[in-house]
N, C-alpha and C positions, 0 to 999 in steps of 0.2 A: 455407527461407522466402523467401519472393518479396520483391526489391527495393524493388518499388513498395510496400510494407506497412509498415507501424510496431506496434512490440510496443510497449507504455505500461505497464511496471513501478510498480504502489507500493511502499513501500519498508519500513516497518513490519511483518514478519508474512509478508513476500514473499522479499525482500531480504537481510534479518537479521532474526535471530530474537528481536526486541526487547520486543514484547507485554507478555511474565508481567515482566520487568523496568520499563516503561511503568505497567504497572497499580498494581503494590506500590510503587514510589512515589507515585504518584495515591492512593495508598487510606491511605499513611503522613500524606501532607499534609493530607486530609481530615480523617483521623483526629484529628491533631493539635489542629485546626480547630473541633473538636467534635462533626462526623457524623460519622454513619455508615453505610457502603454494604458490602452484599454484594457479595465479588471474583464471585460469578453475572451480580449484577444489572450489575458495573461493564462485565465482559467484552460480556456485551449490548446495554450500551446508547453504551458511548465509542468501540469498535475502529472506527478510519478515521476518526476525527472530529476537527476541528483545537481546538485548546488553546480557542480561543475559544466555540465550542461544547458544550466538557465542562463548563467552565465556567457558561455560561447553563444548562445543563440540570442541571448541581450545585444549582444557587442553587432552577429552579423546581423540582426535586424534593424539596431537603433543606432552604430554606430560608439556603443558606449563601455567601455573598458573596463568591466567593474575590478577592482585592486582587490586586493587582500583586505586592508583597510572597507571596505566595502561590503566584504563577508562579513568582518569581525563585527561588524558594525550590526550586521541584519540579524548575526545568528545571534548577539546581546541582545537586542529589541524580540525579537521572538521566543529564546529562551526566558525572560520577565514575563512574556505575556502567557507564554504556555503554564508558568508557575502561578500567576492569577487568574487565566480562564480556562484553561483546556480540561474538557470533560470527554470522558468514554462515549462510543457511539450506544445511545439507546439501545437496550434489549441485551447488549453485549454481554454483560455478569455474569448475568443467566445462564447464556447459552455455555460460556467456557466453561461456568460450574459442571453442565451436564454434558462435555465435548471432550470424550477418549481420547487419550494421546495413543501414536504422537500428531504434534502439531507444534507450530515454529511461524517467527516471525521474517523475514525477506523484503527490507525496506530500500529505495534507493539513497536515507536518508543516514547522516553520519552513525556510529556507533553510540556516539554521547548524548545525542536529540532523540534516538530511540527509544533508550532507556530512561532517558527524562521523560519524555511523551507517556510510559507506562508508569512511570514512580509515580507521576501526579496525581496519573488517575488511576490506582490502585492496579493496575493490569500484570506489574512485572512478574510477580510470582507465579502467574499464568504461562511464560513463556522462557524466562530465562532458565539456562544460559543459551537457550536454540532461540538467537536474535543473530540474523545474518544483516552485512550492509553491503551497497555498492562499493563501498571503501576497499570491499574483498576480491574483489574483482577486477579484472581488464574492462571490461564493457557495461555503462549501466541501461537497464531498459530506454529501448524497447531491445534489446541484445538479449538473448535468453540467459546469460551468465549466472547473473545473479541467482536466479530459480534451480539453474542445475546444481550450484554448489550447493543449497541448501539444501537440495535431493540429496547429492552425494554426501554432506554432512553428518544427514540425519540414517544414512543407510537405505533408501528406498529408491526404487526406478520410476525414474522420471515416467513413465505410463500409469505407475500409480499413485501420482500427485495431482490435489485438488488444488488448485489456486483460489482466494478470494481476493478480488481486484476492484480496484474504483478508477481506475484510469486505464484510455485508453494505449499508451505505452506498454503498460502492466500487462494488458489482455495479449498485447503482443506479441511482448518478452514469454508468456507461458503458453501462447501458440507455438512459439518459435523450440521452445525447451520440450513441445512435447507430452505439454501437461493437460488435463482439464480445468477447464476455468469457469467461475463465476464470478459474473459480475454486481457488483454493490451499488444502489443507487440511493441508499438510505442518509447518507450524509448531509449537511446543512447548504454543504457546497453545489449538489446533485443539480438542481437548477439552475441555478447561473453560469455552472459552467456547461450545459446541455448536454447530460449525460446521456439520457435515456434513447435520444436521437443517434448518440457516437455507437451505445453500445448496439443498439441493434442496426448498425452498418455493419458492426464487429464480427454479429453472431457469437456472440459465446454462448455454453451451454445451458447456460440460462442468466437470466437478470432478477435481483430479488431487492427488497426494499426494506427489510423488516429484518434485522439481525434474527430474531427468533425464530425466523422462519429458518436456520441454516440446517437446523439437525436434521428435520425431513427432507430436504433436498441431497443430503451425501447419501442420506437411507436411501433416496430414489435414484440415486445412484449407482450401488451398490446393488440392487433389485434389477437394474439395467443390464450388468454384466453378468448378471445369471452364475455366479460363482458360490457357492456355500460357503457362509464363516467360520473359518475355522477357531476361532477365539475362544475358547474354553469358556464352557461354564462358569458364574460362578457362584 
């Protein structure tokens, strides 16, 4: 991977395999609540989408208010569960050990769930302190916001940023910013929530299944633009 490039990780679905965990509590508090939602409908309509957002679209779909009390409530039950189950996506070590920076995380999800998401399962050292949130933003996905700050953060132009996404919001948001994108179908979630279907409505530059496969897709990338590296020797 060329120097001058930026790879822009989400972190949910990408990262760690947090998803079907993320949902069944979303769907327990709901429930709780008094709706109710199909875990179909939930996978299609919340993945990549920030607390604030599942929220408004709870309320105009179901009719249901979620309160503060209501987060506090989800992000305890998920933050327990993230600290007894949540594991890295397969193949992932690997690839970050041999994945040149720079390279950065860009999640719709709070600052504090990030960096728990990575503590747990050893990732953080991998990416901090270039962990962006929607929190930092005006607009979270599918808005491109979020993607161009973390361009702008990290110093590169959004034309040479690779996104890696598992939702269709996400594939959006770095349409929309201007970036190239791949799509992740390797997660536990990938099937139920019918990934492989959304992404190739999506077209993005390609869809991959296998974390390990990543290095050779930005190399074929990178081979695409016909540009020589200039990265020194070393």
């Amino acid at each position: 991977m060329r120097s001058d490039r930026l790879v822009i990780f989400d972190c949910d679905g990408v990262l760690v395999d947090s998803e079907p965990i993320s949902i069944a509590v979303l769907l327990e508090v709901i429930t709780a609540a008094g709706a109710t939602i199909e875990p179909s409908v939930a996978y299609r309509r919340f993945l990549g989408r920030s607390m604030a957002s599942i929220a408004k679209a709870v309320e105009d779909e179901c009719g249901l208010a979620m309160t503060d009390g209501h987060l506090e409530e989800m992000r305890a039950r998920l933050y327990e569960r993230f600290r007894q189950e949540l594991k890295p996506i397969p193949g992932l070590v690997e690839t970050l050990a041999g994945l040149h920076p720079p390279h950065c995380v860009a999640s719709s999800s709070q600052p504090e769930r990030i960096r728990l998401s990575l503590g747990v399962t050893g990732l953080l050292s991998h990416f901090e302190p270039h962990i962006f949130s929607a929190t930092m933003v005006a607009n979270g996905k599918p808005a491109p916001d979020l993607f161009l700050h973390a361009a702008t953060m990290m110093g590169v132009e959004p034309a040479k940023c690779v996104v890696i996404e598992d939702s269709p919001a996400g594939i959006e948001a770095a349409r929309r910013a201007g970036m190239q994108v791949m799509a992740f179908a390797g997660g536990s979630h990938a099937a139920p929530a019918g990934l492989k279907a959304a992404f190739e409505t999506l077209g993005p530059d390609s869809i991959f299944h296998d974390m390990r496969e990543l290095p050779a897709l930005l190399a074929r990338i990178d081979k695409q633009l016909q540009v020589p590296d200039k990265t020194p020797p070393t």
